[in-house]
C-alpha positions in Angstrom: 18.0 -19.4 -4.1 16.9 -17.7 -6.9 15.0 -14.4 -6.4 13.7 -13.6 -9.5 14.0 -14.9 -13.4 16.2 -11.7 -14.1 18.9 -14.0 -12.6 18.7 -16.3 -15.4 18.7 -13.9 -17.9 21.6 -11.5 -16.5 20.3 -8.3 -16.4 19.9 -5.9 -13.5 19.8 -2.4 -13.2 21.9 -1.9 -10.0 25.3 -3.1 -10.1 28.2 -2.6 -7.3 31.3 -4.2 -6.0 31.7 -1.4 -3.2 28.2 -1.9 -1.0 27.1 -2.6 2.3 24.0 -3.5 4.3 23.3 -0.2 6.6 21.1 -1.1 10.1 19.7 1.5 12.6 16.5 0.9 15.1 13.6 2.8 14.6 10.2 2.4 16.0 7.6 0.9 14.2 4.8 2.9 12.7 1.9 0.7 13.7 3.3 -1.1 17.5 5.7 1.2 18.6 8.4 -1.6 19.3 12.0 -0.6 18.4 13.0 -2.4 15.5 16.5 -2.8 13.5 15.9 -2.3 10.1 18.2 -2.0 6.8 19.0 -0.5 3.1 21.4 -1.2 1.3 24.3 1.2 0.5 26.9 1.5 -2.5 29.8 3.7 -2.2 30.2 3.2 -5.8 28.3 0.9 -8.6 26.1 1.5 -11.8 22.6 1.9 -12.2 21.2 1.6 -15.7 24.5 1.9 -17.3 25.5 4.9 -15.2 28.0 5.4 -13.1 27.0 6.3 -9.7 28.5 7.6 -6.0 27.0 6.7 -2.2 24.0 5.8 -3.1 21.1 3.7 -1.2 19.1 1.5 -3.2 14.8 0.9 -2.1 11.9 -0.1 -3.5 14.1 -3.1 -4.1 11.9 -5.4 -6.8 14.6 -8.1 -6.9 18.1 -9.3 -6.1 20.7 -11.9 -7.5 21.0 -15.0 -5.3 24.5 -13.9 -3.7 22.7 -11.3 -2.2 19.5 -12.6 -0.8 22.4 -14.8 0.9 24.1 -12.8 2.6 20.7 -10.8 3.7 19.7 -13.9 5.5 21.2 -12.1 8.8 18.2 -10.3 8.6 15.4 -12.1 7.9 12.9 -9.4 8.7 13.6 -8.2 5.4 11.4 -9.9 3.1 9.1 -9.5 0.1 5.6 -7.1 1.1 2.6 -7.7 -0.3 1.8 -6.5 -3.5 -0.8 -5.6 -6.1 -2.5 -9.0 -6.9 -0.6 -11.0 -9.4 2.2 -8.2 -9.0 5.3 -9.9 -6.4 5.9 -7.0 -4.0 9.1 -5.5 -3.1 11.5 -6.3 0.0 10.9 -4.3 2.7 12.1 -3.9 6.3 9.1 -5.9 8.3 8.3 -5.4 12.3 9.1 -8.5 13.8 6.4 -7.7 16.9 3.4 -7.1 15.2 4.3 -7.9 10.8 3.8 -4.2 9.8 5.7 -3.4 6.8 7.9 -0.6 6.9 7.5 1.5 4.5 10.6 2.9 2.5 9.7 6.2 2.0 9.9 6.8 5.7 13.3 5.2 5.9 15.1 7.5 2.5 13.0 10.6 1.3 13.5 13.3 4.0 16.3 14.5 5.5 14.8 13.2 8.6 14.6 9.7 7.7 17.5 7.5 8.6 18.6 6.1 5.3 18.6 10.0 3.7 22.2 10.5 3.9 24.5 8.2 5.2 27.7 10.1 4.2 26.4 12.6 7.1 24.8 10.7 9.7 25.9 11.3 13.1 28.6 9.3 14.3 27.3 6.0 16.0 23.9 6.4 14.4 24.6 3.6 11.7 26.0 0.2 11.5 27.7 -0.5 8.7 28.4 -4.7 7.6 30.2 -4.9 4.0 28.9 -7.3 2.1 31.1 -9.7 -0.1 31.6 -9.4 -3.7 29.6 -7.8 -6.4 26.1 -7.7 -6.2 22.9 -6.9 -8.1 19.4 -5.7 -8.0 16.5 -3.8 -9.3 15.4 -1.1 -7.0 15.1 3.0 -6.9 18.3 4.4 -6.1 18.7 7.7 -3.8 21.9 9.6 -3.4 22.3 12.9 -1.0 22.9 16.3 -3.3 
């Protein structure tokens, strides 16, 4: 499966060999209902030519077909909705009630659970490698 034409053409922005898909449960902003969602996680890769250390990735706009593959575990990320004839970007989706999560709820505070995964409590995380190098197009957030 193809996720985007940037797979035929080669080019993505986020680039690592050394990644993993990170889950946690939260409760959903809209139901309530504790949900698992996910990021994804690179100890090491590139973004935009530069070299880059434990780093999440959201806001993800499109993936190469490996890993949209081995995603399929959780299929509860998916694409949002978007502007009209915009595609939108994968997101973690509540599988009670549909409500998208939103990312910036997930990575931007040092609340959130994605903030900093180098220093999240012990237990807090689950951490599933994933196989091989992958690629995407997404914002990437690393812990100072």
């Amino acid at each position: 499966m193809v996720t985007d034409d940037r797979e035929l053409k080669g080019r993505f922005e986020v680039v690592s060999a050394d990644a993993y898909v990170v889950s946690t449960e939260v409760e959903c902003w809209k139901c309530a209902h504790h949900i698992e969602v996910i990021c994804i996680y690179c100890e090491s890769g590139i973004d935009v030519d530069e070299p880059m250390t434990r780093f999440t990735v959201s806001t993800i706009w499109s993936m190469d077909a490996a890993l949209a593959y081995q995603l399929q575990p959780w299929p509860h990320f998916k694409r949002g909705a978007g502007p009209a004839l915009h595609r939108g970007s994968f997101a973690n989706h509540c599988p009670q009630c549909g409500a998208q999560q939103e990312d910036t709820h997930l990575h931007d505070e040092p609340h959130n659970p994605f903030f900093s995964i180098p220093h999240a409590p012990p237990g807090m995380l689950r951490l599933t490698p994933l196989v091989g190098q992958i690629q995407l197009d997404g914002c990437c957030h690393f812990s100072i």
